[in-house]
C-alpha positions as CSV (number, residue, x, y, z in Angstrom):
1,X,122.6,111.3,140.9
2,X,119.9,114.1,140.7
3,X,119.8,117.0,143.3
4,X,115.7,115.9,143.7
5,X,115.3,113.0,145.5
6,X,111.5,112.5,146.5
7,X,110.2,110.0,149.4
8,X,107.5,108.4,148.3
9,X,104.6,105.5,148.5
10,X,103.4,104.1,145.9
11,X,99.2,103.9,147.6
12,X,99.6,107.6,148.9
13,X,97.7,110.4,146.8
14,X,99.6,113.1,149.0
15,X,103.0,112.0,147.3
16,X,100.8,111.2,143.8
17,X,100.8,115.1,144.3
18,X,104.4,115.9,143.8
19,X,105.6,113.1,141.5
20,X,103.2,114.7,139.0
21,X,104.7,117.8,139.1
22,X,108.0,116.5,139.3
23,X,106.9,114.5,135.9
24,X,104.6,117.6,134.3
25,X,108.3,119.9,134.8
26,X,110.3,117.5,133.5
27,X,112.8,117.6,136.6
28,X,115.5,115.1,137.3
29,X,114.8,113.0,140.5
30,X,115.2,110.1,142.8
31,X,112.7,108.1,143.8
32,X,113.1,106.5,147.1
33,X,110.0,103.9,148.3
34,X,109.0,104.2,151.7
35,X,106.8,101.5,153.4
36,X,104.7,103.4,155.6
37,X,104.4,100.0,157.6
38,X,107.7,99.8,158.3
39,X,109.4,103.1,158.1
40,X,113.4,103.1,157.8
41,X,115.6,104.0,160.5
42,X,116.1,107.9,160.5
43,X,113.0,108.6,158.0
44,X,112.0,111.8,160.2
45,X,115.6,113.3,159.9
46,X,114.3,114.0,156.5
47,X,110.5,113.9,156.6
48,X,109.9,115.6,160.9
49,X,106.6,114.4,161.0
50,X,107.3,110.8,159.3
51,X,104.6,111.3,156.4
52,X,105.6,111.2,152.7
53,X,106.3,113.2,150.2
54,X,108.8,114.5,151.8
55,X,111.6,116.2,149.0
56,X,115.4,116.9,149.4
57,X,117.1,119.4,147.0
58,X,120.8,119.0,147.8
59,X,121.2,120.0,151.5
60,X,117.2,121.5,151.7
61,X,114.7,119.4,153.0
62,X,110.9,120.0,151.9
63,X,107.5,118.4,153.4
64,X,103.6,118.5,152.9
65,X,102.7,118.1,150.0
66,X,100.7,121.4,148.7
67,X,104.0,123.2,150.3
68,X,106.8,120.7,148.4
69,X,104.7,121.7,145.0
70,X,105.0,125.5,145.3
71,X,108.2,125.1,146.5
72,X,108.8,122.9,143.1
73,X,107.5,126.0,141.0
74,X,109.1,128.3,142.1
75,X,112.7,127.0,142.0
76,X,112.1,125.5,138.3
77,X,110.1,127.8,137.2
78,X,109.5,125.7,133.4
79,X,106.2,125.3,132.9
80,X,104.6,127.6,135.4
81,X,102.0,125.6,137.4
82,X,100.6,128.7,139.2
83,X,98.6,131.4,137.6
84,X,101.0,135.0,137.8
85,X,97.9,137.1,138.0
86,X,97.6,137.6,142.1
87,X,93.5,137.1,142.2
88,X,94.4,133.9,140.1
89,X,97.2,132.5,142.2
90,X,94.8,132.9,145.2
91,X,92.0,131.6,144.0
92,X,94.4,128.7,143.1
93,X,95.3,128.4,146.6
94,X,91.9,128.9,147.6
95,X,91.1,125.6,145.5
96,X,94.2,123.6,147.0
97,X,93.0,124.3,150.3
98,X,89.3,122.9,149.8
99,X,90.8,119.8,148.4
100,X,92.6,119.6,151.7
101,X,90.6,120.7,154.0
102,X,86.9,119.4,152.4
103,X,87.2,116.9,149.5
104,X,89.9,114.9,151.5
105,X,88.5,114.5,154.6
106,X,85.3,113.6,153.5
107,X,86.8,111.2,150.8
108,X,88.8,109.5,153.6
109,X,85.7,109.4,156.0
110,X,84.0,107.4,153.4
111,X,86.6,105.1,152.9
112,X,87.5,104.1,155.9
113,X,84.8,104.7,158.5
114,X,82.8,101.2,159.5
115,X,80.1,103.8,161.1
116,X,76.6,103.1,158.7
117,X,75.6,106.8,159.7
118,X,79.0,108.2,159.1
119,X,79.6,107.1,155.7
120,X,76.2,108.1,154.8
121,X,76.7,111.7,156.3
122,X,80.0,111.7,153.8
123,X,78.3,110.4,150.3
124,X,76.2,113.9,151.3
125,X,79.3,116.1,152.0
126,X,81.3,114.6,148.9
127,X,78.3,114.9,146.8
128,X,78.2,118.9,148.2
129,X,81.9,119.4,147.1
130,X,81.3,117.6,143.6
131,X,78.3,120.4,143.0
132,X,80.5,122.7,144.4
133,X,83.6,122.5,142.2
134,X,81.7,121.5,139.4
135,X,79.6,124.7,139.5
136,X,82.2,127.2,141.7
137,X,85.3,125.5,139.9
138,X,85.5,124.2,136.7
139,X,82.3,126.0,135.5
140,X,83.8,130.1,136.0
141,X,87.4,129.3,136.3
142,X,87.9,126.7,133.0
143,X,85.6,128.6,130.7
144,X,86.0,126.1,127.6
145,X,89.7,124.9,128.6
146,X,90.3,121.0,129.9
147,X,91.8,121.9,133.2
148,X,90.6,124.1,136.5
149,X,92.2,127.5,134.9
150,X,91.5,126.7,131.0
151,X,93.7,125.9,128.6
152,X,96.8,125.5,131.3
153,X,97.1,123.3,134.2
154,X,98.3,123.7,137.2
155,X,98.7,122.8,140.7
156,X,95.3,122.7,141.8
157,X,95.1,120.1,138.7
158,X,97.5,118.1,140.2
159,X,96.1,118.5,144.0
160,X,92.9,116.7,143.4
161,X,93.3,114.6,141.2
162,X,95.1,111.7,142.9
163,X,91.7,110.9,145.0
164,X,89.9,111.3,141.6
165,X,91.9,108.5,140.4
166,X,91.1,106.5,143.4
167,X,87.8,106.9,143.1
168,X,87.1,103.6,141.4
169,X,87.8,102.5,144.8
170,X,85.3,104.3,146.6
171,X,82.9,102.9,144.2
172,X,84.0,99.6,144.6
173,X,83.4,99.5,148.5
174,X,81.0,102.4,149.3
175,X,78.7,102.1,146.1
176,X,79.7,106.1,145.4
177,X,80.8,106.8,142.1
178,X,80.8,110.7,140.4
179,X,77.2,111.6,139.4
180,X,76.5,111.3,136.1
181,X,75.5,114.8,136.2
182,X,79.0,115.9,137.4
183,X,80.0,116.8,133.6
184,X,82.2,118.8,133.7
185,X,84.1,116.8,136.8
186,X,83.7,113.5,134.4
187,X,85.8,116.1,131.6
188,X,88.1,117.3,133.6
189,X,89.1,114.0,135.0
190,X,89.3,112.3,131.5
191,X,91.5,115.4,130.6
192,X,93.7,114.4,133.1
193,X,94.7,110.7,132.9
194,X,95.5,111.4,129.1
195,X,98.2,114.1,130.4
196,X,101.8,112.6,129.8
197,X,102.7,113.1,133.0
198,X,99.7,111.2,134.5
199,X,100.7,107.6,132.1
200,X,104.2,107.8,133.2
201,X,103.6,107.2,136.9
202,X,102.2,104.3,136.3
203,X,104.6,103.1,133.7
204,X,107.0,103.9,136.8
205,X,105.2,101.4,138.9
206,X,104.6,98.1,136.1
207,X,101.8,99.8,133.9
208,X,99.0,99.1,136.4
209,X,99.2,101.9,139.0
210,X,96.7,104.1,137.8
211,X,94.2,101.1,137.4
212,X,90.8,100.6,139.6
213,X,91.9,97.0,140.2
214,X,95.2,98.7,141.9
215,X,93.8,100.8,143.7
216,X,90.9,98.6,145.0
217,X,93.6,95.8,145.8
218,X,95.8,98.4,147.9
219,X,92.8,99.9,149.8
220,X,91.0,96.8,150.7
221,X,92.9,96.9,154.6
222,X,91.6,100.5,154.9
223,X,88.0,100.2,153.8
224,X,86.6,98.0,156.3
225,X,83.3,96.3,155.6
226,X,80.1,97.9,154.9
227,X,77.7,97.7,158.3
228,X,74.2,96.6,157.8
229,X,71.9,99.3,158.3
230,X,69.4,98.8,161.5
């Protein structure tokens, strides 16, 4: 039995987060499915606020996802995910916290919003962040290098990608896919679902888990239809 175990859902980026870096560091774990539906008796005894990931490492408990994932680094330290020069590692956290706090939310409006008005307000916010981290991000921090810092990934790799995987559903039932002038994005992405560690959650979950048709199938109850414009 390993000392990880990880609690987890199969539709939910958040814990796509950590089960990559689990996989990218080569750790030992358990993975425990959680239906977020119909959550098992005395789920928040590990996970407080009932949301997944939520990690235990032997006796410790660990939530939130961005949180689990340094905590992840720094106990096994083999490959670092986090830059060690300080202006580095907070511009890394910088990053993590706009794909929390901007990309996501904006993302999730989109999605699941049955407001015209709102989901047009989002394509322009999502659109902003694209041009943002395609100028901001991956244009001064990767140089010539696949991933956000270069030649090494990291956890800021790892934070946004989940919704860029998704986004095949947002294309399907908003009509938004990544601008084809979004280059380095469309790079960066491609970079990423040719990592190792990207192909082996979905050979975890039948083969199909990283497919458009997955994820449009699994987020057809949370996109509800497209209003007609007055």
């Amino acid at each position: 039995m390993a000392d990880i175990k990880i609690y987890s859902a199969v539709v939910c980026p958040y814990a796509h987060r950590t089960r990559l870096v689990l996989q990218e560091k080569g750790i030992d774990f358990d993975l425990i499915e959680i239906d977020l539906q119909n959550k098992p008796e005395g789920f928040t005894k590990v996970s407080p606020y009932g949301k997944v990931p939520a990690i235990t490492h032997g006796e410790n408990r660990v939530w939130e996802s961005a949180v689990i994932n340094e905590y992840l680094d720094e106990v096994f330290p083999n490959p670092p995910l986090l830059p060690t020069n300080p202006i580095a590692k907070a511009q890394a956290r910088i990053w993590i916290d706009f794909a929390n706090t901007r990309l996501v939310p904006a993302f999730s409006t989109l999605l699941r919003s049955p407001d015209f008005q709102k989901q047009e307000e989002a394509k322009q916010e999502l659109y902003k962040h694209l041009e943002f981290i395609e100028n901001e991000g991956l244009g001064k921090l990767s140089e010539d290098g696949p991933y956000w810092f270069g030649e090494s990934i990291s956890l800021v790799d790892f934070t946004f990608f989940p919704w860029f995987e998704r986004w095949g559903a947002l294309k399907h039932y908003r009509g938004f896919g990544i601008p084809a002038e979004f280059t380095r994005v469309k790079q960066w992405k491609h970079a990423l679902k040719e990592r190792e560690s990207v192909k082996a959650i979905a050979s975890l979950a039948g083969g199909n888990a990283h497919s458009k048709e997955f994820y449009i199938e699994r987020y057809a109850k949370f996109a509800a239809p497209v209003p007609v414009a007055a």
